[in-house]
Backbone as a chain_set.jsonl record, in Angstrom:
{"seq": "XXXXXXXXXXXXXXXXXXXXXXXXXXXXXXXXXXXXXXXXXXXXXXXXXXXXXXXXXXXXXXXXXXXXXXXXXXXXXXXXXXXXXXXXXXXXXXXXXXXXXXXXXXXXXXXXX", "coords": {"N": [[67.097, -68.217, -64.531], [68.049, -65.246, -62.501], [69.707, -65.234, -61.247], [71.484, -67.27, -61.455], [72.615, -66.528, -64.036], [74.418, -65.245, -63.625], [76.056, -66.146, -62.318], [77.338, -67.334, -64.642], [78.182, -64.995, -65.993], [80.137, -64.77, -64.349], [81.819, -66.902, -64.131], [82.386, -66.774, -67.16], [84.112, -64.327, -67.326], [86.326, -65.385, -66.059], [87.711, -64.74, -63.788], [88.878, -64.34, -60.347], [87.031, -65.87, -57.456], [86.887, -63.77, -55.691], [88.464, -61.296, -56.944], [86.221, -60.877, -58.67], [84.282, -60.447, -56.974], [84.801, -58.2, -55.742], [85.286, -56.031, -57.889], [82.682, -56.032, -58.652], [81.733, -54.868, -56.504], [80.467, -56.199, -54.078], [80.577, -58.533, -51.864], [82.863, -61.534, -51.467], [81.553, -63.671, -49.644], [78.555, -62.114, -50.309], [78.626, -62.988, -52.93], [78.756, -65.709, -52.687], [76.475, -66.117, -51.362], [74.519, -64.967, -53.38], [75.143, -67.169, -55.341], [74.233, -69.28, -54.229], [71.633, -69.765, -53.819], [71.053, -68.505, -52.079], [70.708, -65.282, -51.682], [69.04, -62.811, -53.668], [69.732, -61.165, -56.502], [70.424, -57.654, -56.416], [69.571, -54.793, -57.514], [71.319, -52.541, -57.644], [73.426, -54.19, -58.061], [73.1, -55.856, -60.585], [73.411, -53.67, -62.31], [75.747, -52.859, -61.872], [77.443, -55.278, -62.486], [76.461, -54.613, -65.315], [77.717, -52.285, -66.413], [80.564, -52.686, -65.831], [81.371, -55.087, -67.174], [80.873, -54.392, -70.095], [80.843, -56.296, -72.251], [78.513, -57.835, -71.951], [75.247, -58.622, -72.654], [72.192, -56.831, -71.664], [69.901, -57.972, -72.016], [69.688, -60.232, -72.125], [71.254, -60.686, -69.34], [68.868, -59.8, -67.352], [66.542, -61.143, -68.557], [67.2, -63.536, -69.566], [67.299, -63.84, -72.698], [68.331, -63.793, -75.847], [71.824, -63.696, -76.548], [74.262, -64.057, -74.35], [76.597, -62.789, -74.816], [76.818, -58.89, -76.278], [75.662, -58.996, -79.464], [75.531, -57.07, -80.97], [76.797, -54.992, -83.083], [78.143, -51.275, -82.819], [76.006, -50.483, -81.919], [74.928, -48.212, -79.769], [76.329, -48.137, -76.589], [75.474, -45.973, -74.12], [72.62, -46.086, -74.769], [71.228, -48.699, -74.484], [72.422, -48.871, -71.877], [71.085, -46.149, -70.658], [68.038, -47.384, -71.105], [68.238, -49.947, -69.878], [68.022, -48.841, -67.34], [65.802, -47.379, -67.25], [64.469, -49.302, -67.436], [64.551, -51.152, -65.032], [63.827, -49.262, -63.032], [61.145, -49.1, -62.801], [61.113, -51.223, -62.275], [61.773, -51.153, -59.681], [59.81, -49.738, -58.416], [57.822, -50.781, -59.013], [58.385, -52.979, -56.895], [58.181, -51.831, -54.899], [55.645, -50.862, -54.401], [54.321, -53.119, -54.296], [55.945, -54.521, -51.789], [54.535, -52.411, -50.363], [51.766, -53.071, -50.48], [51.895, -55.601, -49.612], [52.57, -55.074, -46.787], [50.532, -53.348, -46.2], [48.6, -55.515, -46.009], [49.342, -57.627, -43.871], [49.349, -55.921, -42.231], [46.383, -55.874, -41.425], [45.725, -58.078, -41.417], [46.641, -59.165, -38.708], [45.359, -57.253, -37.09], [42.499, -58.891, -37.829], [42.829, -60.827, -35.814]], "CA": [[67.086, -67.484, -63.277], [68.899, -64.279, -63.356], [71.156, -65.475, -60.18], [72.745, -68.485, -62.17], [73.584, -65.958, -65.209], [75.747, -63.892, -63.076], [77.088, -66.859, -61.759], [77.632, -67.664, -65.615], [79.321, -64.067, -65.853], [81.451, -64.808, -63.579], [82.752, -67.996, -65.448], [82.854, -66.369, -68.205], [85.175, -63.894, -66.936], [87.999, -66.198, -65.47], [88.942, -63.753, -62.692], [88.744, -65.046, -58.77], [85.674, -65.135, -56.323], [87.236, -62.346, -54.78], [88.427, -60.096, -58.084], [84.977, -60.574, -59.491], [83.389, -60.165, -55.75], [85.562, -56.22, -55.648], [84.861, -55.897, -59.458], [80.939, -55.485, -59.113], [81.635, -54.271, -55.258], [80.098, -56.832, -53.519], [81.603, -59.267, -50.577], [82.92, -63.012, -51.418], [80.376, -63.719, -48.799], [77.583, -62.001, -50.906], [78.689, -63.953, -53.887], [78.419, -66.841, -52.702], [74.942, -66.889, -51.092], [73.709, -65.474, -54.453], [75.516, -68.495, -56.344], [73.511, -70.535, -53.536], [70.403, -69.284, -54.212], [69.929, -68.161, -50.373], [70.208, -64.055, -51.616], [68.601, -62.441, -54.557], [70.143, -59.811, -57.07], [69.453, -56.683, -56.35], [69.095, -53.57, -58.733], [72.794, -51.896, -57.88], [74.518, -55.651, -58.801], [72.827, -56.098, -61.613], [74.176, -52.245, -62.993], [77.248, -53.118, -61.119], [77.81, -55.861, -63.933], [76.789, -54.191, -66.983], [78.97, -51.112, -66.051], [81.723, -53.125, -65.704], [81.547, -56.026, -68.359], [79.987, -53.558, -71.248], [80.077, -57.104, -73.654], [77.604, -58.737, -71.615], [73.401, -58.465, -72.865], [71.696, -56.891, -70.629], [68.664, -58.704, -71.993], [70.589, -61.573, -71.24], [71.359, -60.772, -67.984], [67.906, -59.696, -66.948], [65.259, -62.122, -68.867], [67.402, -64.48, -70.495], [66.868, -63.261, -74.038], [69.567, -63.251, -76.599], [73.234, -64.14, -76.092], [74.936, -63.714, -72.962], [77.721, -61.776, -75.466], [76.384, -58.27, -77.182], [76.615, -59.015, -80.847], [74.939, -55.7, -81.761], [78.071, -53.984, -82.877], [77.322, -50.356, -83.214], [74.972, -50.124, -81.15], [75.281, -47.199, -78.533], [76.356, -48.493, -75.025], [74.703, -45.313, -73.572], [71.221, -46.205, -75.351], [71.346, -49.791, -73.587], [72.056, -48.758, -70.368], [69.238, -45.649, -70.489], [67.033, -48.486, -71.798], [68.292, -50.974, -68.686], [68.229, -47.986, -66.041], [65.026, -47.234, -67.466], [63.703, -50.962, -66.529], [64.832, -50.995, -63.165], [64.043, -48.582, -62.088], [60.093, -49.255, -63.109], [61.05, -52.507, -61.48], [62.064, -51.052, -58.476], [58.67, -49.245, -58.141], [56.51, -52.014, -59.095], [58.443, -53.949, -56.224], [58.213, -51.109, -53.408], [54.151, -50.914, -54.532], [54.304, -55.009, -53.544], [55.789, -54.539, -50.439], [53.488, -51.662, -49.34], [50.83, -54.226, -50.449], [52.332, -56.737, -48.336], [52.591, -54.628, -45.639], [49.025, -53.65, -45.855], [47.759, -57.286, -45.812], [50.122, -57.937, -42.837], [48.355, -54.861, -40.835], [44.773, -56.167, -41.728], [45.744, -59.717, -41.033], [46.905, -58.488, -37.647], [43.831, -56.656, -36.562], [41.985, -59.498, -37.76], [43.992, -61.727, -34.47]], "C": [[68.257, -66.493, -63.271], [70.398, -64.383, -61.964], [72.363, -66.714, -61.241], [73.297, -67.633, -63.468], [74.139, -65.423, -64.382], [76.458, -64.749, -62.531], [77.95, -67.634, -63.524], [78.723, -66.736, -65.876], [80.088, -64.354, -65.549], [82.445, -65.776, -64.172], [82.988, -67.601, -66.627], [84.378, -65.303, -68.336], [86.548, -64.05, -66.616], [88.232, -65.753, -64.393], [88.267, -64.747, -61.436], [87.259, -64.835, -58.729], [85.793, -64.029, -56.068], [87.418, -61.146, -55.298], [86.905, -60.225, -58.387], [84.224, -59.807, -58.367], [83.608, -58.277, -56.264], [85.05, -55.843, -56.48], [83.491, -55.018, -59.488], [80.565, -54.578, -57.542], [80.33, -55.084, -54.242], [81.182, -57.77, -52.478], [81.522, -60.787, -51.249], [81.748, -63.631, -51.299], [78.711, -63.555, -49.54], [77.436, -62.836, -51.935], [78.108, -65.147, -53.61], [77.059, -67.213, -51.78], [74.183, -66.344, -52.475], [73.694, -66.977, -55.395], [74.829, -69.928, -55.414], [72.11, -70.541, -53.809], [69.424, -68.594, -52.723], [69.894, -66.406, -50.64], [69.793, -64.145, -53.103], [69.735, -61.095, -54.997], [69.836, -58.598, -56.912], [69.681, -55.982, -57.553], [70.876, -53.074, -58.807], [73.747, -53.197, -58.569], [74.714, -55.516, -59.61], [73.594, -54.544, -62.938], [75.498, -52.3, -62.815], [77.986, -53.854, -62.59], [77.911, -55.495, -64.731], [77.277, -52.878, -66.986], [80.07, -51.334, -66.428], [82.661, -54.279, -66.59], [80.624, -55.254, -69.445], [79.72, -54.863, -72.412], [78.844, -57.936, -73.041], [76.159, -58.095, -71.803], [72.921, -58.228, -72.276], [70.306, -57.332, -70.859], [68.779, -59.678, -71.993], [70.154, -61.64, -69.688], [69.774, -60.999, -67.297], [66.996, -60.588, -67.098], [65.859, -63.124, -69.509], [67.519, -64.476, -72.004], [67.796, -63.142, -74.762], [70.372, -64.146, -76.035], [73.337, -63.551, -75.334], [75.911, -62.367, -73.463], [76.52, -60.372, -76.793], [77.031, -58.505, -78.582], [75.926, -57.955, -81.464], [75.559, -54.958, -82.401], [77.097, -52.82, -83.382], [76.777, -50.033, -82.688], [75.207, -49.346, -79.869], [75.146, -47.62, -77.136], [75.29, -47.958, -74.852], [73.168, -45.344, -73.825], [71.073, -47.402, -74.51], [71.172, -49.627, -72.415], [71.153, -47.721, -69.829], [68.124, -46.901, -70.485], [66.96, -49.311, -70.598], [67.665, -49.657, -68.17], [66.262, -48.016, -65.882], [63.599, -48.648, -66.444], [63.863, -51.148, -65.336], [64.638, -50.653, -62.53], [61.631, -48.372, -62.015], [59.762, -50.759, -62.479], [60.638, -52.477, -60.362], [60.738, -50.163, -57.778], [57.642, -50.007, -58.269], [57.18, -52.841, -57.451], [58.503, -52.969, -54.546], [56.63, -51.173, -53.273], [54.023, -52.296, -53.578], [54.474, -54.868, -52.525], [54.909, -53.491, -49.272], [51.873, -52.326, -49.204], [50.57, -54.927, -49.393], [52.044, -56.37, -46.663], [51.305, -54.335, -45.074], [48.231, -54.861, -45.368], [48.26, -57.909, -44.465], [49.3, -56.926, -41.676], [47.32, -55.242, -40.621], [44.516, -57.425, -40.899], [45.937, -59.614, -39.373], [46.035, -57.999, -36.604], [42.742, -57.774, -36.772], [41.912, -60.668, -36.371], [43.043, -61.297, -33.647]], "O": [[69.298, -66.743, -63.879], [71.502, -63.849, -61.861], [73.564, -66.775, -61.504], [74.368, -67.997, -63.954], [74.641, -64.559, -65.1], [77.569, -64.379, -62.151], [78.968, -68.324, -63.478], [79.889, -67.112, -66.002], [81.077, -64.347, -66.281], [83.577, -65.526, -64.588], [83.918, -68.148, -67.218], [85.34, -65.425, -69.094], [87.534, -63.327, -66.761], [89.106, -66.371, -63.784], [87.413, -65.625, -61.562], [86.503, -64.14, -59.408], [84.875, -63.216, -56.181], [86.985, -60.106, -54.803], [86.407, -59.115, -58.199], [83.627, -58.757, -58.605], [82.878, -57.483, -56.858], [84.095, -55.127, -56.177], [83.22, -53.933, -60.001], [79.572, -53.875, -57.357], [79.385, -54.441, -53.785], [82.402, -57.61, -52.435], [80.433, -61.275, -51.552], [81.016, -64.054, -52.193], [77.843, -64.424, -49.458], [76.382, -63.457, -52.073], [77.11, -65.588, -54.181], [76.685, -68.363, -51.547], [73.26, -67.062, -52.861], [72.775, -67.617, -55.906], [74.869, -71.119, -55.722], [71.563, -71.621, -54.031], [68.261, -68.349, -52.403], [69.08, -65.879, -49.882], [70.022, -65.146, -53.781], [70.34, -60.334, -54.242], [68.715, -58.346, -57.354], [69.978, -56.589, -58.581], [71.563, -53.223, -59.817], [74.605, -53.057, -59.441], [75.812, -55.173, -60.048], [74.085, -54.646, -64.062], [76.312, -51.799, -63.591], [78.719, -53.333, -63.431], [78.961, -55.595, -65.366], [77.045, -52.379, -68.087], [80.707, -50.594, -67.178], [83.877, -54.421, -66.72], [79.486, -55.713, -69.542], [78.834, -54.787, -73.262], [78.25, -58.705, -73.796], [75.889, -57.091, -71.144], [72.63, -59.222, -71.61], [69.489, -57.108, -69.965], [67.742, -60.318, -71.818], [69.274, -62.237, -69.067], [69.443, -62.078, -66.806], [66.46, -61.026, -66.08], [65.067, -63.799, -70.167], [68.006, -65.53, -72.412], [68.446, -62.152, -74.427], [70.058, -65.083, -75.302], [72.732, -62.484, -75.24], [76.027, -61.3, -72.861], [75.787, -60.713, -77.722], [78.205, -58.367, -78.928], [75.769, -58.063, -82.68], [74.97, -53.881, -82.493], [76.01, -52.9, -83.955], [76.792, -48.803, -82.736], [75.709, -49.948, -78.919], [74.084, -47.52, -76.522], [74.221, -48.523, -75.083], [72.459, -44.641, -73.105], [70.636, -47.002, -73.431], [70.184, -49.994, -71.778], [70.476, -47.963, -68.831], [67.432, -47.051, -69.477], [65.839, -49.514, -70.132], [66.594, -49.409, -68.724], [65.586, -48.433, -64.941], [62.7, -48.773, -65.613], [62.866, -51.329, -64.638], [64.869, -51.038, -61.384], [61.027, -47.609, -61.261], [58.677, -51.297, -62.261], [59.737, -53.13, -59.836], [60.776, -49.972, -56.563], [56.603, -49.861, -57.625], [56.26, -53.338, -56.801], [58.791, -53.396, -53.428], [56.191, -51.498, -52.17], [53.686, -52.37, -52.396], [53.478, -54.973, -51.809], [54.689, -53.597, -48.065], [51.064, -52.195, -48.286], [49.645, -54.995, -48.583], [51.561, -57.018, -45.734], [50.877, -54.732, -43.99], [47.402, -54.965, -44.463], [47.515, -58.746, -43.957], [48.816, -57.225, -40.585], [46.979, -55.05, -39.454], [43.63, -57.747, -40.108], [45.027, -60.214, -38.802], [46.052, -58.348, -35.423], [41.897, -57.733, -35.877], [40.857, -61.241, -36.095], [43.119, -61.533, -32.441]]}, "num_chains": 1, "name": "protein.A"}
């Protein structure tokens, strides 16, 4: 689940709740309802992280896949994070489609009443 790796990040890191919270620009507060499982990651977090920790996988982060640590050496940051941005942002359109879905089925359901 891609909330408990970032709560892995974060252990991996060492730094506070509060440095890591600033770090990725999130609130304590936010932290700790993702590390509860009551919020979800969003899209800026998740970039937030691999911005900011460049050794961490972002096929890690995202699907689990690989090591948590890039052992690619060589391998062009900037190709990676095109490559993430790329995914995300194909994410983030598959998941606005869903909720206009949703929203449809919610109007229908509605009128059905």
């Amino acid at each position: 689940m891609l909330e408990s790796r970032i709560i892995e990040v974060f252990n991996y890191t060492k730094l506070s709740r509060i440095d890591f919270a600033n770090k990725i620009g999130i609130s304590n507060a936010v932290l700790s309802h993702i590390s509860s499982g009551r919020n979800k990651a969003s899209t800026d977090l998740i970039i937030s992280i691999l911005n900011n920790f460049e050794d961490i996988n972002s096929e890690w982060l995202l699907f689990g896949k690989g090591d948590m640590l890039n052992t690619q050496k060589g391998q062009n940051m900037d190709v990676i994070k095109n490559d993430l941005l790329y995914r995300l942002n194909k994410i983030d359109a598959k998941k606005r489609e869903l909720e206009d879905l949703i929203a449809d089925f919610q109007a229908y359901i509605e009128n059905l009443k």
